[in-house]
Every structure is written in C-alpha cells, then in structure tokens.
N, C-alpha and C positions, 0 to 999 in steps of 0.2 A: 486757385491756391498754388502759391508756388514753390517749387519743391528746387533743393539744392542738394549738393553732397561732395564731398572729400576728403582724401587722406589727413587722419591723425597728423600735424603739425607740433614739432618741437619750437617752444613762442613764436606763434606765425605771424605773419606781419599783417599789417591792420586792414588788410584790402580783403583778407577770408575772413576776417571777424566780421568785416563789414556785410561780405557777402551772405555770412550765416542770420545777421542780424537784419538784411534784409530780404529773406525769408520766411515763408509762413513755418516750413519743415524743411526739418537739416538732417542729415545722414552722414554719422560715419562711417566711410569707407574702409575695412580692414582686412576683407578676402581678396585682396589683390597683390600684384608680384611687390616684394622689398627693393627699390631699386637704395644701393651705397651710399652715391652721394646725392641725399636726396633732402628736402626739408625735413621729412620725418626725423631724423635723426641731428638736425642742425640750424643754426639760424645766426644772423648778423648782428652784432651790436657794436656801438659805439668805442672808441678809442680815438687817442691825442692824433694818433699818424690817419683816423679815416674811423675804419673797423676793421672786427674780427669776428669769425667761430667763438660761439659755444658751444656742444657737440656732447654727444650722446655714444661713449662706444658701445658696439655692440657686437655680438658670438655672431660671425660670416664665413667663417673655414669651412668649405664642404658643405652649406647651407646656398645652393645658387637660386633655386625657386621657391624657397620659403615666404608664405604672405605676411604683409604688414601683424595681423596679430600673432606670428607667429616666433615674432624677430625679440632673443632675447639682449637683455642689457649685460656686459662683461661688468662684473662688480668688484673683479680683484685690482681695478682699479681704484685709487683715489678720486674720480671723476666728479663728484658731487662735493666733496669741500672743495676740492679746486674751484669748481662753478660759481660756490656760494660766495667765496672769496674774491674772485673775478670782478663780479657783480657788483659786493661792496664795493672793491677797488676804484669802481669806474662809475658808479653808481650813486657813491656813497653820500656827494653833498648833492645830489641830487634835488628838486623841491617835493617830491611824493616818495623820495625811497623809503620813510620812516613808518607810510601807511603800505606797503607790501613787504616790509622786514619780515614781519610775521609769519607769513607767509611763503617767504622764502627759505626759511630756515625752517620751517614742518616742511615744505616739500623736499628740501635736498638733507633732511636727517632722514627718510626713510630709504629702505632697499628695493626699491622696485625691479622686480623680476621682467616684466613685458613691456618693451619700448611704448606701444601702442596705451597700453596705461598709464602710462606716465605723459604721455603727450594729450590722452584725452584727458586726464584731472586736471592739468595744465587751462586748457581751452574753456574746459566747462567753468573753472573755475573765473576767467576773463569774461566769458560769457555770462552769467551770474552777476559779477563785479560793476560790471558796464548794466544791469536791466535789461538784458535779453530776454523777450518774450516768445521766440521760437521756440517750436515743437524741435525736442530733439530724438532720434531715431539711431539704431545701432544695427550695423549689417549682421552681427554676429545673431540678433535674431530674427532673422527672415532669411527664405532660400530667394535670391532675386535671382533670377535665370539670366543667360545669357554673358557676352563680354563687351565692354565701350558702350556704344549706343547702343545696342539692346537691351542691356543691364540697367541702362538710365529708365528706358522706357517704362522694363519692369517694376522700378524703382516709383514712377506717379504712378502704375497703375492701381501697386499693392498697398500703397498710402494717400488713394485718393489725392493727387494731385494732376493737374492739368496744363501747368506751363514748369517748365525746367531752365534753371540757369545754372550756367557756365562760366567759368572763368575763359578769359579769350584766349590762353593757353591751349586750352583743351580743345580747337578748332582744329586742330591737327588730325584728329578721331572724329569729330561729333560728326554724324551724317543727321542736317536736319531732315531731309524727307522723311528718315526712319521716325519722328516724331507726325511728322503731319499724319503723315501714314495710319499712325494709331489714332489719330483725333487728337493729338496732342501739341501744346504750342513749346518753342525753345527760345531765348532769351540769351545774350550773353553779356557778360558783365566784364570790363578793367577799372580797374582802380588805380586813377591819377594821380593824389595823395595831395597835401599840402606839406608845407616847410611851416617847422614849429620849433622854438629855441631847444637846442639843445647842450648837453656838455660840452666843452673842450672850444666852442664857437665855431661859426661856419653851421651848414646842414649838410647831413649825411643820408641820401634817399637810401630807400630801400631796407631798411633796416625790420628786425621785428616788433611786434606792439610791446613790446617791454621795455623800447628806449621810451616810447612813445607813453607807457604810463607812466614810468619815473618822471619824465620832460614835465607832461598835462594832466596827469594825475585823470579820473574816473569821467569828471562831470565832460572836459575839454576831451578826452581820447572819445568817448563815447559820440559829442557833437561832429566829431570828424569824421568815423567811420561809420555815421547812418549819413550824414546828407549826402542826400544823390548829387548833388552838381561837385563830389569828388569823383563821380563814377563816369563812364561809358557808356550807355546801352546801346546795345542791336535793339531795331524794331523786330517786332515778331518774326520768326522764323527769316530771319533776312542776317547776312555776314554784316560783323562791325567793320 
C-alpha cells in the first residue's frame, strides 16, 4: 500500500493531485511550520503577459512558528471578490469555466477563518471532481511522532502502509535508510507535465490545476494527471 502526504495546497498544480491520486492513502499535512511564501497560501495562473499570484492573505505579525493549521486568513480585506473577479477576468471564455462558475462563487462568498480550510475544501473538492479513489487521512487526527523522515515513517506505520512517496523536492530531508530500516520501502515521484491549449496562446508551465481545468475541463485534467508516463519514478529506495 502506498502511502503519500502533504501540505494543504492553495489550487496546487496538477503534479500533487496527480501524486494524491496515485496513491492508495493521502495525508494532510497541518502540524508543521507555516513557511510565508509558500504554496499554502498562493498559486500561478495564467495572464496575456505569462502569469500571476492569486494569493491568500494571511494574520503573520508576531506569529513566526505558528503551524499550517494554525495560520489564520486576514478577512478585512476584500481578497475573495478580488479573486472571484480575477478569475472571471482571465477565465472567463474559458471552454470549462461555466461548469466550475458554481463553484467558484459558493467558495469565494464564504468567510473562512483557517487558511488550512480553505485549501483542503479546495483539494477535496478537485479530488472528488476528477474520481479520486484515494483513502484520505488528516494529521489533525493522529499523534504521528517524530520530524521529516521519522514522522513519514510513523505516518505508514500508523496507516498500515508499506511503501512512501515523495515529491522529489523533498530529497532535500528524506533519509531513505530510515525507511529500510523500519521494513519500509520509499519511492519518489516528479511530475513532468504536458502542454495543453491554453488562454491568451503559447503555454505557460507550471501553473496551478485551475488553469488546467478551465483549459480541459474534468474527463482531459484527470487523464493527464493519473498517467504515469507524465511522471518520474525512483526505483525502490534508490535517488531519481
């Protein structure tokens, strides 16, 4: 079984969807440090010049170690019709904006108080969209022990799973011995992407799954971000 896990994403880009979706069990990540400028709180989308931020402010004065679910959202601003508006803007003759309209306007008419909230309804709700059949798991209920790789560890051992993947970002940290070690296997995953029509002409890499379901709408995002020959993999316990 294989077990993943990561930080609440403000619309992440299709390479963690992909990852969540090819997994058996997925974990939010939320007992860990808030870093500023992080994806949590932001994400890329399309414009005539390239891209831009859309972005999430958020209460940081005198908050320097506060964790992910801890981080709240500043509401005195207008930041959510701004958003909503943006979106339309850039969005708006889109071929799929008309089937996530809905959608987008119940998400950005409410006040949500806890960044981490509003990035996991966000997700779940992509996840859902697309027919994800992963197990989803929330840190907030379990004590998993440890930090980095031992907190992964703890993380198969408490949800019965037995291989771990990673984004190949997170090589930076992962000690795989610490997996063998336990009997456990580690796996890591990048995600390549393809180029898909988008607005304004030309492609824009790197952006998040929101240009990507405006552009290909559910049935096309979904074939994108499950097949594996967009992906990487590490063989078992061995660096990509």
């Amino acid at each position: 079984m294989v077990l993943s896990g990561h930080q609440p994403n403000y619309w992440p880009y299709p390479g963690l969807i992909g990852k969540i979706m090819l997994s058996d069990s997925f974990v939010y990540v939320t007992k860990v440090q808030f870093e500023k400028k992080s994806w949590q709180k932001r994400n890329r989308i399309r414009t005539k010049e390239g891209w831009n931020y859309i972005q999430v402010p958020t209460i940081t004065k005198g908050k320097f170690d506060q964790n992910i679910c801890e981080v709240e959202i500043d509401n005195n601003t207008d930041w959510r019709e701004k958003t909503l508006k943006t979106i339309q803007l850039l969005y708006g003759k889109a071929p799929y904006f008309k089937e996530y309209y809905d959608f987008l306007v119940d998400l950005y008419g409410k006040e949500w108080k806890y960044l981490s909230n509003l990035d996991i309804h966000i997700m779940n709700f992509i996840l859902e969209d697309l027919g994800c059949r992963t197990q989803i798991y929330y840190d907030q209920d379990y004590e998993f022990e440890g930090s980095k790789t031992a907190m992964l560890v703890d993380m198969c051992r408490k949800l019965n799973c037995d291989t771990y993947l990673s984004n190949l970002g997170s090589s930076a940290y992962v000690q795989i011995p610490e997996f063998t070690g336990a009997g456990l296997n580690h796996r890591y995953i990048d995600y390549k992407g393809v180029t898909y029509r988008q607005q304004f002409g030309g492609f824009e890499p790197g952006l998040s799954i929101l240009d990507m379901l405006m552009n290909c709408g559910r049935e096309k995002t979904k074939e994108i971000v499950t097949d594996r020959a967009n992906y990487a993999f590490s063989e078992l316990n061995k660096d990509l």
